[in-house]
VOKE-504186 format. One record per residue (C-alpha): x negated, z, y negated. Coordinates in pm, whole numbers, padded with zeros to 5 digits, always signed. Each point is the difference from the previous one (the first is absolute). Last residue first. Layout:
REM VOKE-504186
XZY...
***
This chain:
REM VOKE-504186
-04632-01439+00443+00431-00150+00021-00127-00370-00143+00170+00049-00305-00086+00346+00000-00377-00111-00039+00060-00270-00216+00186+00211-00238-00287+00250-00013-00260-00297-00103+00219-00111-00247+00038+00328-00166-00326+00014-00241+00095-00361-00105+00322+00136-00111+00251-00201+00209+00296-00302-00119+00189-00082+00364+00275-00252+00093-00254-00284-00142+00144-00314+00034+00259-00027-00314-00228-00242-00228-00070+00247-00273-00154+00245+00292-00240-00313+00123-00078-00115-00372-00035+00414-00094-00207+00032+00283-00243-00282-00089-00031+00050-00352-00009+00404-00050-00373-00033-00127-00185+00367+00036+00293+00102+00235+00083+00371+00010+00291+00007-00241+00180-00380+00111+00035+00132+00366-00120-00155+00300+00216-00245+00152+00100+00038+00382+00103-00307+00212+00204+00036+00388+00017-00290+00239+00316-00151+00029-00106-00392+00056+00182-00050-00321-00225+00279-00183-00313-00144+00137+00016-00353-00137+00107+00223-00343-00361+00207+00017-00139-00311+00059+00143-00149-00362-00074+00326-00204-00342+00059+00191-00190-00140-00329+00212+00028-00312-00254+00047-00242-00229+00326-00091-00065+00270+00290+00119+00351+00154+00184-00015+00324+00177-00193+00207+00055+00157+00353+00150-00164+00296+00124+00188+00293+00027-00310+00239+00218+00004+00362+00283-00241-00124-00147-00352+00053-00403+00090+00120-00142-00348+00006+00174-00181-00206+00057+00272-00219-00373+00129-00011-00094-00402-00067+00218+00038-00335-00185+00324-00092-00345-00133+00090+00087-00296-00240+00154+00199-00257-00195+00262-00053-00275-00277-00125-00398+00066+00131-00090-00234-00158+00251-00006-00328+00129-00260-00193+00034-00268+00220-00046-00353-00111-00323+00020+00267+00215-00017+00320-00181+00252+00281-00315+00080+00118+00120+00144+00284+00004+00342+00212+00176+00028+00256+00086+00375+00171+00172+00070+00329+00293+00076+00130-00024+00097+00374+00209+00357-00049+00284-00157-00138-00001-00397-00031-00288-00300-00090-00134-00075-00316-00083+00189-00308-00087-00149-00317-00207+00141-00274-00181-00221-00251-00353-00049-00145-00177+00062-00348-00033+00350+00095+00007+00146+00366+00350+00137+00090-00061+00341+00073+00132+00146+00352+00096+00336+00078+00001+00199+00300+00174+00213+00184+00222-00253+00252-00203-00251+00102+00026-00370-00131-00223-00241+00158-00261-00159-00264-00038-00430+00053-00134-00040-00314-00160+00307-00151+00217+00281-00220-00254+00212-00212+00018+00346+00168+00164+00322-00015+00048+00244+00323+00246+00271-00069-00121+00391-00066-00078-00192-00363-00289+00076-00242-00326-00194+00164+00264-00310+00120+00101-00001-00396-00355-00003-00109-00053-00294+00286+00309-00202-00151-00052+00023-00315-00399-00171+00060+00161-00298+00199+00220-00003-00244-00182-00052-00321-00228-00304+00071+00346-00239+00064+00153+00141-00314+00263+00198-00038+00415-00015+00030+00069+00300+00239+00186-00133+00350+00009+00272+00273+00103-00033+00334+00073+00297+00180+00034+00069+00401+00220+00208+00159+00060+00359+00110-00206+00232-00285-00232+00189+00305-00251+00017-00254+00232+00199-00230+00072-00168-00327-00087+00172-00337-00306-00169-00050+00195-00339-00001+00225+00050-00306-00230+00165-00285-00281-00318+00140+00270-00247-00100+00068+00136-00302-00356+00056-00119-00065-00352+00081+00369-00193-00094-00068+00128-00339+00068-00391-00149+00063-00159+00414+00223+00081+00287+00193-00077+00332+00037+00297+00269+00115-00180+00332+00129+00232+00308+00028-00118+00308+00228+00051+00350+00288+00197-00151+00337+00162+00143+00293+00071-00224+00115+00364+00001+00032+00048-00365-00224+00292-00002+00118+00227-00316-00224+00124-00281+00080+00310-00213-00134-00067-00332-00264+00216-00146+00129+00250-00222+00036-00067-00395-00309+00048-00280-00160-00277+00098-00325-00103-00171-00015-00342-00055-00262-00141+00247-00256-00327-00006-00313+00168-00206-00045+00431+00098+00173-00083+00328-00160-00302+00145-00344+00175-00111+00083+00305+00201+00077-00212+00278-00316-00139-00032-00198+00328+00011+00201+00136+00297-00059-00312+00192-00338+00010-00068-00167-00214-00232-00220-00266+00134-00370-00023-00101-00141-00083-00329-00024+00324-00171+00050+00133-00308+00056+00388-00053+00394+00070-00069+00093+00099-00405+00247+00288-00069+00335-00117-00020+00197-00072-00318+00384+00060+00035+00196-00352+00027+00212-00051-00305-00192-00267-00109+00010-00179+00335+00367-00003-00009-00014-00191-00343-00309-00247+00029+00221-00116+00330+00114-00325-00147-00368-00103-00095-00057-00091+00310+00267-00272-00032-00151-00145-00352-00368+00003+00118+00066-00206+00298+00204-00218-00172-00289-00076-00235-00243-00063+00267+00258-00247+00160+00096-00137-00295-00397-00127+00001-00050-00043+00302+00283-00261-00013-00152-00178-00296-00396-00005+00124+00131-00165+00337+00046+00073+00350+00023+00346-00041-00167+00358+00070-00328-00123+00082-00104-00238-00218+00045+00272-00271-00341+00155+00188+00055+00372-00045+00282+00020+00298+00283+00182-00120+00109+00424+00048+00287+00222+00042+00139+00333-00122-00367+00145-00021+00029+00420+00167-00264+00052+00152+00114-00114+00305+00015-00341-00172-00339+00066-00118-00124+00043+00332+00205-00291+00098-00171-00207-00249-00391+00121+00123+00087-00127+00373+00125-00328-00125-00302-00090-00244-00255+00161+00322+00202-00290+00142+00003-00248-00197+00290-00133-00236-00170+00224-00321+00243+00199-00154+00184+00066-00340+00212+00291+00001+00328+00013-00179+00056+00379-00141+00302+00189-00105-00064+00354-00161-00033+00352+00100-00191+00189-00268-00214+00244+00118+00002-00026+00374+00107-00359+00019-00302-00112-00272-00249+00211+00253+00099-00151+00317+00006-00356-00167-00392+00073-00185-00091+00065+00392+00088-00315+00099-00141-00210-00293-00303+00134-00006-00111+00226-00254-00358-00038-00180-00014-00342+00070+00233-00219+00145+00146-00145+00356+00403+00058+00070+00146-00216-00354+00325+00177-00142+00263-00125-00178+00214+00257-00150+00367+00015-00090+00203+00211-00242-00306+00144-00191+00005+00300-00152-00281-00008-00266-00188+00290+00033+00038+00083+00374-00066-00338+00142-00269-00102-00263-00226+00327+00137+00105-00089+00348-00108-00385-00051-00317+00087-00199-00122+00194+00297+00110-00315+00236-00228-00226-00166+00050-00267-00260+00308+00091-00151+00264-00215-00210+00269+00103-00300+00391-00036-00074+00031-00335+00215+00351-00134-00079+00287-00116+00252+00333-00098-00053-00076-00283-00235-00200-00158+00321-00304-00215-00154-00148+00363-00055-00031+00143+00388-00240-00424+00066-00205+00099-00322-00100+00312+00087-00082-00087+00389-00240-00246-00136-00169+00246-00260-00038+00316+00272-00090-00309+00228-00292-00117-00262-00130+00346-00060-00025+00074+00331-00010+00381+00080+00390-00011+00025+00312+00203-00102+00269-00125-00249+00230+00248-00082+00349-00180-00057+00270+00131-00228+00366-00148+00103+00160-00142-00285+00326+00162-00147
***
């Protein structure tokens, strides 16, 4: 059976454009389009849709506050569309805090290097998203939150985690076990949901958390610098956008910066950050891989490296550099993910000795590392 697409835009030629692009896929179909976000609540609970696009700017409703209200009433999958500026970044992570799955630059130049590829990549997008209509169906409505355009709090967007990225659990929390290895870094890698999951992780860590994070979330080079601040507004740690030339210190977290890549030079304590423009005929900027691979040469056996929600195989092939040097890889778990791509390529592949609950991974870090 198709997937049924809600179509939601103020522009009458991007409501048509986006049409056509769903329909060429024989998976897809667009039941019906809105124009503002009032329309797109009303259409949301009358026809059921499996996946939404949403735009952030219209009339009568904006786009943000038309998500809160769609994931109160009728919980459904939605692909924002987003602006690559920075009021465009700020705007998308409110939504994504809102509850939006995931979101694409407006401008189709944007998202590939040609009409073709953004074109299966817009469609992919849809199909994986749409993966979760099921779980979020069953989620119990929730009274509607006020709109605002500043940072959640911690409590806020771990609520949000919870009500869109977790299978309720009916069994006890595991009891976790310290392995007794000794660490020096920890590396997160991440991208489709990577946002919410990423901020569900680091506001749970004390600010005395012993060693420095990298973090490497697929988005785009206008996005992070933005993530990055919200996250450093949440978090007990320190956040920031990694800079060429940073010096790891232990309690805080570094971003890779989008449409760059994430190396580390140097050993232990003196490691520090490069950041490079990197070979073009790579997929991603920032790639897992990359800062991954550099983490092992750099770090051998003394990495806790996370892979967590995200489409592709990205961190798959760093994740295994790390492995032989005997550092330790965690996977997060197929329920929680929005796309279960890049853990299920590292888990698939053997290297991950661990498969967490989003909402856990933060715990199992800690007694990991004996906090």
């Amino acid at each position: 059976m198709a997937v049924k697409v809600l179509v939601v835009d103020d522009s009458s030629f991007f409501r048509r454009r986006v049409s056509e692009i769903i329909s060429q896929d024989p998976m897809l179909t667009v039941i019906d389009t809105a124009q503002n976000g009032r329309e797109a609540v009303d259409k949301a609970i009358s026809l059921r849709p499996d996946v939404i696009t949403m735009d952030i700017e219209m009339p009568v409703l904006d786009g943000i506050s038309a998500v809160r209200e769609i994931m109160a009433k009728c919980p459904t999958p939605i692909l924002m569309f987003s602006s690559l500026t920075h009021e465009g970044a700020k705007a998308t992570l409110d939504a994504l805090d809102a509850g939006a799955l995931d979101f694409l630059p407006k401008k189709f130049e944007d998202i590939a290097r040609d009409k073709d590829e953004a074109v299966r990549l817009l469609q992919q997008r849809v199909k994986e998203i749409s993966r979760k209509r099921f779980l979020m169906s069953s989620a119990r409505p929730k009274a509607p939150e006020p709109m605002t355009r500043s940072p959640l709090s911690s409590s806020a967007a771990s609520r949000t985690a919870e009500r869109v990225l977790e299978t309720p659990r009916m069994t006890p929390a595991p009891a976790f076990k310290r392995s007794g290895k000794t660490y020096q870094l920890v590396a997160i890698g991440t991208s489709t949901g990577g946002p919410v999951a990423l901020q569900n992780v680091l506001t749970k860590l004390p600010g005395d958390f012993p060693h420095p994070i990298l973090l490497i979330q697929h988005m785009p080079a206008t996005f992070t610098a933005a993530f990055a601040a919200r996250l450093n507004g949440l978090c007990q740690i320190g956040v920031k956008e990694a800079e060429d030339g940073d010096v790891l210190k232990p309690g805080h977290a570094y971003l890779a910066p989008g449409g760059k890549q994430m190396l580390l030079e140097g050993r232990g304590v003196g490691a520090r950050i490069r950041i490079i423009d990197g070979n073009d005929k790579v997929n991603y900027k920032p790639c897992v891989d990359i800062t991954f691979a550099s983490a092992a040469k750099t770090y051998a056996d003394k990495v806790l490296a996370i892979v967590l929600t995200g489409m592709g195989a990205d961190g798959r092939d760093g994740a295994k550099l790390l492995k032989e040097q005997g550092s330790t890889i965690w996977a997060q778990d197929e329920a929680s993910c929005v796309v279960y791509g890049m853990p299920q390529a590292v888990a698939k592949a053997g290297i991950a000795s661990e498969s967490l609950p989003l909402d856990k991974v933060a715990q199992r870090i800690l007694v990991e590392l004996g906090r």
